[in-house]
N, C-alpha and C positions, 0 to 999 in steps of 0.2 A: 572640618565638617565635610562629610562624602558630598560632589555634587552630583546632583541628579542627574540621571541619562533622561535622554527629548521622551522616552517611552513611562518617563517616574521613576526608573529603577537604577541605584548607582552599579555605574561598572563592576564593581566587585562582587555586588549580589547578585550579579546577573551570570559571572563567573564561577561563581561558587553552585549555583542552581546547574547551570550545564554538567558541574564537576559531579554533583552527586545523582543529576538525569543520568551521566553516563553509568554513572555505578548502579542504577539500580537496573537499567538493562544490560549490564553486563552479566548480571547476577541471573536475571531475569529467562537469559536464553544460557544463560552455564551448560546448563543438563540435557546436553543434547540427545541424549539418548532418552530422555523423558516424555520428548514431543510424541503426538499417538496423533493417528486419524482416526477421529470416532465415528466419523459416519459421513455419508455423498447420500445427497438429496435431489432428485429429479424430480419431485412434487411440489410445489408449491403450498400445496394446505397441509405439507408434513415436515415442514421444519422442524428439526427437536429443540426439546427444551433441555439444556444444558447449565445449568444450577446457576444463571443469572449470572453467567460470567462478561465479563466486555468483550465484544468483538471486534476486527476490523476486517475488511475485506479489500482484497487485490481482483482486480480486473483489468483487461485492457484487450486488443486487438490480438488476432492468434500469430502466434509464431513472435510476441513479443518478448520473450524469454520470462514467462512468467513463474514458471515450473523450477528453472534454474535460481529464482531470485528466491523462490519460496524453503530452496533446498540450501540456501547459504545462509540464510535468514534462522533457521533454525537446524542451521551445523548436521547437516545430514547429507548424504550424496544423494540417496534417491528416494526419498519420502513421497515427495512429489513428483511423479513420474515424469519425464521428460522424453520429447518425443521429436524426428524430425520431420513430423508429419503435423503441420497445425490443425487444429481443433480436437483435439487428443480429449480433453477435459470438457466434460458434458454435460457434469453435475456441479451444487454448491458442495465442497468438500470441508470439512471441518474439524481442523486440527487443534487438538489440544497444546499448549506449553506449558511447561512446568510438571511436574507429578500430581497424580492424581493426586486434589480432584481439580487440579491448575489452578494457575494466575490469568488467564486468557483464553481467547479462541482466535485460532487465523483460518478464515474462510475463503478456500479456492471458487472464482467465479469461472463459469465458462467465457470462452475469449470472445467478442465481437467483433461486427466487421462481414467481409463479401464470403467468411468462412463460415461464419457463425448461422444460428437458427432462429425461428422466431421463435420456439418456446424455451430457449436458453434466455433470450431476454424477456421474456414474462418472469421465468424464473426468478432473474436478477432483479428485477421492478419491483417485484410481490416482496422480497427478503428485503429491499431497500425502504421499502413506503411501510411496512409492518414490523421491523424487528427494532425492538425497544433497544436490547442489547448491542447495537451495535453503534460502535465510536469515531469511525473512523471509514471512509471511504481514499484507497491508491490506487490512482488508475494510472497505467504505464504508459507509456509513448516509447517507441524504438526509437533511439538516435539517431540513428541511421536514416529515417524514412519523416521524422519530425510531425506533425498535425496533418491530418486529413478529414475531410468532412466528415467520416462516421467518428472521429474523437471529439472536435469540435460540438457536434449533436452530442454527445455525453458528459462531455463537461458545460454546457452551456446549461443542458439537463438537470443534475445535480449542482451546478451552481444556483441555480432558481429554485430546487428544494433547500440550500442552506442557507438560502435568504428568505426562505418561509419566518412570518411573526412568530409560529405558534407549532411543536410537535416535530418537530424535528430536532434529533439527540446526537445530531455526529457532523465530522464536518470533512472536507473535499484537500486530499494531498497529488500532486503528483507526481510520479518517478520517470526518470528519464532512465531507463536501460539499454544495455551494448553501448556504454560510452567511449568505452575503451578502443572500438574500431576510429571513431571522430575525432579522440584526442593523440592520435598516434599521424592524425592529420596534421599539415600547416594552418588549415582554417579552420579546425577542428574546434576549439573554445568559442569561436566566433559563431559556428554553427549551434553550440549548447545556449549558447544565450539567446540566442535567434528563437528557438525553440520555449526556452523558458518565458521571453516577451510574448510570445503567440497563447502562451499555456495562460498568461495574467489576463492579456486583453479580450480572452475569451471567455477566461471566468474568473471575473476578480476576487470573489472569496476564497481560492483555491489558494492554499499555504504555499510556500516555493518551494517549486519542484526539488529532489533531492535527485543526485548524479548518482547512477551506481554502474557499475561492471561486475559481476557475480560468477563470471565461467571461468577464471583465471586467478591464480593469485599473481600481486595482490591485488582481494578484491577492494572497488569503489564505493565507500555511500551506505555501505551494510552496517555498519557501528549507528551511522546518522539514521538508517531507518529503525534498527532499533528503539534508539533513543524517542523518534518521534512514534511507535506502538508505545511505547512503557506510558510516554507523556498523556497520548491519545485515553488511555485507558485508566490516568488517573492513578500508574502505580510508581510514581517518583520516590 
């Protein structure tokens, strides 16, 4: 008789469930030539409607290599424009995966922070508190630079909307980006966890963080965030 794991589920099925998560995000971002930007939205009351697909959306602090993560994430060099000038991205951007008419949408947010505007974050508030469609909120952290009080204010933020009783459809991931500079450190691991504790105690609903490195092969954490959009959106 299998025994149970502490979470109810035995080892094995817990194995086999990751084995076929992986496969269906593998499958999921194959067609890298498939992904399309359909449309960047600077209005608030003009979000489109995109045939009820699931979304998830990436945000974080400018110049946190968000553009880089969005371009590895869906096998492309420059989809997402990249820039070494922060605050590059202004608009919600809105990419398609998969061939028309897709399996998804990945929504570029504009960056926050001493770069950022105030009506980029009306922007981000308005698509956050009104889109049914969306599953999933990742918001980045640089490795390098760890929690700051404008992150903290956003995760504490959104942690208190997915701890709402009632109307809220998605839930709070976070990515740790440029690991690859910290883990090339002595203290470097020491530093990732440091970061990861800060990421729990300040919003406990928030999933654990996933590591990634995206400007180099090989890249970090990119299979893992796949894996957790496929799961987010329900297409295991």
């Amino acid at each position: 008789m299998l025994g149970l794991h502490r979470y109810g589920c035995p080892p094995i099925l817990r194995s086999l469930k990751r084995r076929l998560l992986s496969n269906s995000a593998s499958n999921l971002f194959s067609d890298a030539g498939a992904a399309e930007l359909l449309i960047s939205v600077a209005d608030p009351l003009k979000l489109p409607a995109l045939r009820g697909l699931p979304e998830v959306i990436v945000t974080g602090r400018a110049n946190v290599g968000k553009s880089t993560l969005l371009n590895a994430l869906l096998g492309r060099r420059n989809l997402a424009h990249t820039s070494q000038k922060p605050g590059r991205t202004r608009t919600l951007n809105f990419y398609r995966v998969g061939r028309d008419p897709g399996k998804l949408i990945l929504v570029d947010a504009p960056g926050y922070g001493t770069r950022g505007r105030h009506e980029w974050g009306e922007l981000f508030n308005h698509y956050v508190k009104t889109r049914n469609e969306l599953r999933r909120i990742y918001l980045l952290v640089n490795a390098t630079h760890g929690l700051n009080d404008t992150d903290r204010a956003m995760l504490e933020s959104l942690d208190t909307q997915c701890q709402a009783t009632a109307g809220t459809t998605f839930t709070l991931q976070a990515i740790i980006t440029k690991a690859d500079r910290l883990l090339l450190s002595a203290n470097g691991r020491g530093a990732i966890q440091d970061i990861q504790r800060d990421i729990f105690e300040t919003a406990p609903t928030c999933l654990p963080a996933i590591v990634t490195a995206a400007l180099e092969e090989p890249r970090l954490g990119i299979d893992a965030m796949r894996e957790s959009i496929s799961e987010a959106c329900g297409l295991e």
